[in-house]
N, C-alpha and C positions, 0 to 999 in steps of 0.2 A: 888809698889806704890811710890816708891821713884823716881823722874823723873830731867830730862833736856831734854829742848825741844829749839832745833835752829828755826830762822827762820830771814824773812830780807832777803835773799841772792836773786842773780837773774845776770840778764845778763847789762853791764852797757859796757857803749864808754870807752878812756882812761880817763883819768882826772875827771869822775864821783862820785859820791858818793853814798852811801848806810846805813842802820841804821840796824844794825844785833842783834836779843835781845835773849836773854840766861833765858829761866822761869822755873822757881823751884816748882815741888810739891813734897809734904809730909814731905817736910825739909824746916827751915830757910833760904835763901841764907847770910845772914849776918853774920850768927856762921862761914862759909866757907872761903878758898881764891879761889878766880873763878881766872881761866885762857884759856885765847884763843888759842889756837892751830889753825894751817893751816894746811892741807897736799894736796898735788898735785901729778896728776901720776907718779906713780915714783920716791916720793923724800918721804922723811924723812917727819915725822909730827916735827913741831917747833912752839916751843911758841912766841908768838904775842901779848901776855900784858896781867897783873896779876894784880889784883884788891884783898888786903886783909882783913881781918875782919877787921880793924881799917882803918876808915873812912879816905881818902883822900889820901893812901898809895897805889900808882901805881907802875906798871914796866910796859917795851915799850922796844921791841928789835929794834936795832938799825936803821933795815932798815923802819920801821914804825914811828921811830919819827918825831913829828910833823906833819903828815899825821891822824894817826887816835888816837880815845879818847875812854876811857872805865869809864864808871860811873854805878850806880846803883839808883833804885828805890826800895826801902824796902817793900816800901806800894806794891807795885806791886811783891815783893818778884822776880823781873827780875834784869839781870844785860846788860848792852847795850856795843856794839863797832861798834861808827859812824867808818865808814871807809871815806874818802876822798882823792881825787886827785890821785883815783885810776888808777896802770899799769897795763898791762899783765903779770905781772912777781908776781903780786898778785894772780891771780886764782889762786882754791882750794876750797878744801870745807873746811869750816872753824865750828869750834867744841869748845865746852866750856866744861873745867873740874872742878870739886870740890874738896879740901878737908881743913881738918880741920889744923888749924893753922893763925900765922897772917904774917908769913914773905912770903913776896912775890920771887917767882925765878923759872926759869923753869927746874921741877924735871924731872926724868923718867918718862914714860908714868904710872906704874905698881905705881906710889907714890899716883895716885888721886882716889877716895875713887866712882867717880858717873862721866857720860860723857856722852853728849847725843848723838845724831846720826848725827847731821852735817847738815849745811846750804852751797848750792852749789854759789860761786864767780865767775862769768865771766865776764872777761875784754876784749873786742875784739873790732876792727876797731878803 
């Protein structure tokens, strides 16, 4: 009963943009820190920006700043990451994790407590 459900992703040119939402059943998302993950074939799943229990408290890895933004809508118990001015070098399916605490950082995969199944990113031509 307890869920994360991706969605948002798709196929987009370079420099495009897209709005990816992260929705929570059977739990709060606001007690949690949500974090996005990417992975792509082949490569390591890496964290791409951490939103914590305390309101206004982001992280953004390096190569995403200034490109995309992660916020939350409580009412909607969803948590969003606009993507923008997106490259090829961005595909991946991209995954949102949970867990409980308020400092934001990206843990081991094996630290988050719920993870949904993943929204597919493609950037081409």
């Amino acid at each position: 009963q307890l869920q994360l459900v991706e969605s948002g992703g798709g196929l987009v040119q370079p420099g495009g943009s897209l709005r990816l939402s992260c929705a929570a059943s059977g739990f709060t998302l606001d007690y949690y820190t949500i974090t996005w993950f990417r992975q792509a074939p082949g490569k390591e799943r890496e964290g791409v920006s951490c939103s914590s229990r305390t309101r206004g408290s982001t992280l953004y890895a390096d190569s995403v700043k200034g490109r995309f933004t992660i916020s939350r809508d409580n009412a909607k118990n969803t948590v969003y990451l606009q993507v923008n001015s997106l490259e090829p070098e961005d595909t991946a399916i991209y995954y949102c994790a949970a867990r409980p605490g308020s400092l934001c950082a990206f843990r081991p995969l094996y630290a988050y407590n719920y993870w949904g199944q993943g929204t597919q990113v493609t950037v081409s031509s």
